[in-house]
N, C-alpha and C positions, 0 to 999 in steps of 0.2 A: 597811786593817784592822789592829786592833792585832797584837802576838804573844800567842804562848798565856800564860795564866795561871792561876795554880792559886789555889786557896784556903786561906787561912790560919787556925789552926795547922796545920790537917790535912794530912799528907805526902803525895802521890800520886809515883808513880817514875817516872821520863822511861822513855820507851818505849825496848823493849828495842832495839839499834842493830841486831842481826840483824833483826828485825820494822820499820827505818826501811828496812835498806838493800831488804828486800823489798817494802815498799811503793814503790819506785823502781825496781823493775824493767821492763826497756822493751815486755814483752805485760801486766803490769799497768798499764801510764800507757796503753797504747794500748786497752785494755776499759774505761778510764776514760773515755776522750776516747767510744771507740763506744756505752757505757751513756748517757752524759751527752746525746750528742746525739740518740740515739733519743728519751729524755724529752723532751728541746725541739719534737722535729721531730713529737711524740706528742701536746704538749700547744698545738703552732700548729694542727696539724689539727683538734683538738676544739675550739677559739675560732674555727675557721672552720663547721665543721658547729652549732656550738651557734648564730654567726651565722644559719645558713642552715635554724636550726627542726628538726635532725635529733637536738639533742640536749635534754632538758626538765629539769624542774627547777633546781637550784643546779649550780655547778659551780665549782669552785676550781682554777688553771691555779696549777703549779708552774715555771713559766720564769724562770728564774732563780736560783733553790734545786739545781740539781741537783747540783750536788756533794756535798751534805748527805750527801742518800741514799745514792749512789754509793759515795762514800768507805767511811761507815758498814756499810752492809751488804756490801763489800767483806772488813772484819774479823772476820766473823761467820763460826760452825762448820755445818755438819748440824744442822738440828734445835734448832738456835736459834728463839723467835719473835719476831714482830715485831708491834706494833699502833700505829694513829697515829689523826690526825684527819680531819676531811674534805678537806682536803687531801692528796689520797693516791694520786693516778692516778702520779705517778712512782715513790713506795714500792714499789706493786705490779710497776710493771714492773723494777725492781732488784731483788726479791725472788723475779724468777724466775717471773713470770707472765706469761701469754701475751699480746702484744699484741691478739691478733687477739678473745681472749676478755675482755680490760678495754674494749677500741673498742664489742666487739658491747652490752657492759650499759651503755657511755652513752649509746648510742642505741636503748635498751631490746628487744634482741632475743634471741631464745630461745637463741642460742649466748653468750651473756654469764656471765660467772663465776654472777652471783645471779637467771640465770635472763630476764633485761632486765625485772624488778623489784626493782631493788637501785638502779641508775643509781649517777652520780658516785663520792657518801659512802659506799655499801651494795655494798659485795662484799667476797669472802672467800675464802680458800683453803686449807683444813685441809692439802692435799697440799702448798704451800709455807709451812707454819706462819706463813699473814698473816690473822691474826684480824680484820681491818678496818680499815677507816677508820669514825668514828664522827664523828654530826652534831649532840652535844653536846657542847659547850665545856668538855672537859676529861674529859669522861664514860669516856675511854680511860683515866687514868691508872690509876684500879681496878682494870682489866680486866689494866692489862697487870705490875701488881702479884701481881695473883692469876695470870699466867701464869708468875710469877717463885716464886711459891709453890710453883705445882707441879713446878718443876722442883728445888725443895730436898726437896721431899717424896718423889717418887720418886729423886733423888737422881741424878738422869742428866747432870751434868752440863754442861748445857744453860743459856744464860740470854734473859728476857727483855731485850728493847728496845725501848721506850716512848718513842714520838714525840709533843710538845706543842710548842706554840707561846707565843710572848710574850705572846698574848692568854689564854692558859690559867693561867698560871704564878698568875695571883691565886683561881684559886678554891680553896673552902674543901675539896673532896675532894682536891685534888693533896696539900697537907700532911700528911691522914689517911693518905693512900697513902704519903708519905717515913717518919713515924712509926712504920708498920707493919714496911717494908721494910726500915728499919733496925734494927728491934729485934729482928726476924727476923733479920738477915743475908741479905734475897733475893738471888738474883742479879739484879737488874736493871741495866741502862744507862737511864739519862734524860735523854733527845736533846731540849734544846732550842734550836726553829728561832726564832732570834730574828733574824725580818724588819724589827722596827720600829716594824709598826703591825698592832695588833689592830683588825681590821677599817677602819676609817678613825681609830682613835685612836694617834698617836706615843705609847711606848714612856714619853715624858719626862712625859706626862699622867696614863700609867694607874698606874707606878709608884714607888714612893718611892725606890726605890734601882734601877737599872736594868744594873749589875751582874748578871746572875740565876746566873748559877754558885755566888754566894753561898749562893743558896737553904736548901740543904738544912744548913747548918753548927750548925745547932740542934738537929737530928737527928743529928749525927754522918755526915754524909755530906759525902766530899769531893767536888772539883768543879772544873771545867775550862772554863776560855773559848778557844774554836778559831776562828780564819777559817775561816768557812763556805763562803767562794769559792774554795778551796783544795783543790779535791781530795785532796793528796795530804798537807796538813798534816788533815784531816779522817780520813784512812786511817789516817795513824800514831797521831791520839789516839783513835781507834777499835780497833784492837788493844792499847792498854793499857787500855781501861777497860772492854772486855769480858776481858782476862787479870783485870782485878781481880776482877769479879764471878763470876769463874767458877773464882777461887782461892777461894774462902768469905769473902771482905771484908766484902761486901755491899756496896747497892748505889753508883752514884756518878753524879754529875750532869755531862753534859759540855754546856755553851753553843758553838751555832752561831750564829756571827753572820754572818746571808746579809743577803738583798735580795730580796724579788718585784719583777718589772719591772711587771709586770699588777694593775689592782685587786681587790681584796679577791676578787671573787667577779665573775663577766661582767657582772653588770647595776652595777659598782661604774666607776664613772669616772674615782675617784681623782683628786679634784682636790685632796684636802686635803693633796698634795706637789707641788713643782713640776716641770715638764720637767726643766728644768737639775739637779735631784737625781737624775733617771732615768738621765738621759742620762749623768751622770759616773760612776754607779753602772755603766753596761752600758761605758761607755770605758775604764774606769779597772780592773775589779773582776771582768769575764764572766771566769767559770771555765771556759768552753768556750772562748774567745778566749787565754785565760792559757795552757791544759795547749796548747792546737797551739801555739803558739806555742814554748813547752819544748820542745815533742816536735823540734821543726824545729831549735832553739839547740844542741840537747842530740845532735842529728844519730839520734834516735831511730828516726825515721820520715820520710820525703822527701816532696814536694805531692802525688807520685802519689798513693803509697797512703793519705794523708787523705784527696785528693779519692773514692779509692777506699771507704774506712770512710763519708765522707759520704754519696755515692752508696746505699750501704748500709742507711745508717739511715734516708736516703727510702723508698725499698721497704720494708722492713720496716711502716714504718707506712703508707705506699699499699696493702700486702695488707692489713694490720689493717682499713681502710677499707672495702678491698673487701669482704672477708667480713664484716663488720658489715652494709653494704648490702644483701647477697644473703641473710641470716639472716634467715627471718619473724620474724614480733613473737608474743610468747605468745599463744595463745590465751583466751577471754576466760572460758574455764570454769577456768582455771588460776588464776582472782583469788583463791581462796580456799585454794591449796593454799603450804604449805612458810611460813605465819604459824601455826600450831602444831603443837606434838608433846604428845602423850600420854606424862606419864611415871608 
């Protein structure tokens, strides 16, 4: 993966060295390695249940991305919010939501965040400020524009952070949304997960310049390209670009450059990359393979207590399983309720 890069003319400040040396601290690298791998071991279980008919509709597996999240919401204050796309089953559990409550709305039962009528795309959680994952292509950047709104408006402080992907970046509401933002001065962060390939289309097809930290230099928004496999270079550009937006800058674009291992979506095959790309991507580039690895060089942490945190993150999502299992399924006089409110 390249090094970081910023965008020009516009200045952005290398991160402050106290806020690098704290993102190296050794219970922060070791809640990175245990976050990371819950996601993984969160989202092998759901591509096994979704195998096995227990989970419906779409479903977007984030294996491979998990640093992004991690990293990022890592740098984030109290009452910060977050909004992303449908891919989103790791955001929420980095964000501080319960496995046991995202497992039970994939396979659509009544203990599930949105009730096990929301599944995959559709959950929500006002008590960890994660306004959703949303299953129009790009339809989050508004939302999480206007949650940057209101935190200038009550004036608290707080910023949003708005996740979009490399398939997003071309639509025509993202721009309306940089235009706003910066003429506003919102506070927002805009995370983008540039995997490669929006949906089965490479990155080199869909757009002209593929660059996308670029993006916003029209608006007056700077912007930042990170190794997205990098936890810990993900963490340190994660606490200056949320210190910017939340100094009154306004907003700023930071590019992750990850990898999905998995296609687009479960029923995606993903043929339109080869093995040999996967594979030197998962050899070369696993950000879960990378951080143990440090943790062990770096004399962090010893095989026990990895193998110990691993063991860890099985269980956590073997209970998430369980009680998804044991949770009925809504009842069918519920079909009509919490699709509107009277105002």
């Amino acid at each position: 993966m390249p090094a970081r890069r910023k965008t020009e003319p516009v200045d952005l400040a290398e991160p402050d060295v106290r806020h690098v040396a704290a993102a190296t601290q050794p219970l922060i690298l070791k809640n990175h390695f245990r976050d990371m791998l819950v996601i993984r071991r969160f989202e092998e279980r759901a591509g096994q249940l979704y195998g096995m008919g227990l989970i419906g509709g779409f479903c977007h597996l984030y294996i491979g991305q998990e640093a992004v999240v991690v990293g990022m919401q890592a740098a984030l204050e109290e009452g910060d919010t977050v909004v992303t796309s449908y891919r989103a089953h790791g955001h929420r559990l980095a964000a501080g939501m319960d496995p046991k409550g995202v497992m039970a709305e994939l396979t659509g039962r009544r203990g599930g965040y949105s009730r096990g009528k929301g599944g995959s795309m559709h959950m929500f959680s006002r008590e960890k400020n994660f306004f959703g994952g949303h299953g129009i292509v790009g339809a989050q950047v508004p939302i999480g524009t206007g949650l940057g709104f209101a935190h200038r408006y009550r004036d608290d402080g707080r910023i949003s952070v708005t996740y979009l992907g490399d398939g997003a970046i071309n639509q025509g509401q993202v721009y309306e949304s940089f235009n706003m933002a910066s003429l506003w001065k919102l506070p927002v962060v805009y995370v983008i997960e540039n995997n490669r390939y929006g949906m089965g289309t490479s990155i080199t097809r869909a757009s002209a310049r593929t660059d996308l930290y670029h993006r916003g230099v029209s608006y007056g928004i700077p912007g930042e390209q990170v190794d997205g496999m990098d936890v810990v270079a993900v963490h340190e550009a994660g606490i200056a670009a949320a210190e910017h937006a939340r100094s009154g800058q306004g907003p700023i674009i930071v590019e992750m450059l990850t990898y999905r291992y998995r296609g687009h979506s479960m029923s995606d095959p993903a043929k339109y990359r080869s093995k040999e790309e996967v594979d030197r991507m998962r050899t070369e580039h696993d950000p879960i393979s990378h951080l143990r690895q440090r943790l062990l060089d770096e004399r962090v942490a010893g095989e026990d207590e990895l193998k110990d945190i691993e063991k860890r993150a099985r269980e956590i999502v073997a209970e998430a399983v369980q009680f998804a299992q044991d949770c009925p399924e809504p009842d069918p006089s519920e079909l009509w309720t919490d699709v509107l409110a009277d105002a």
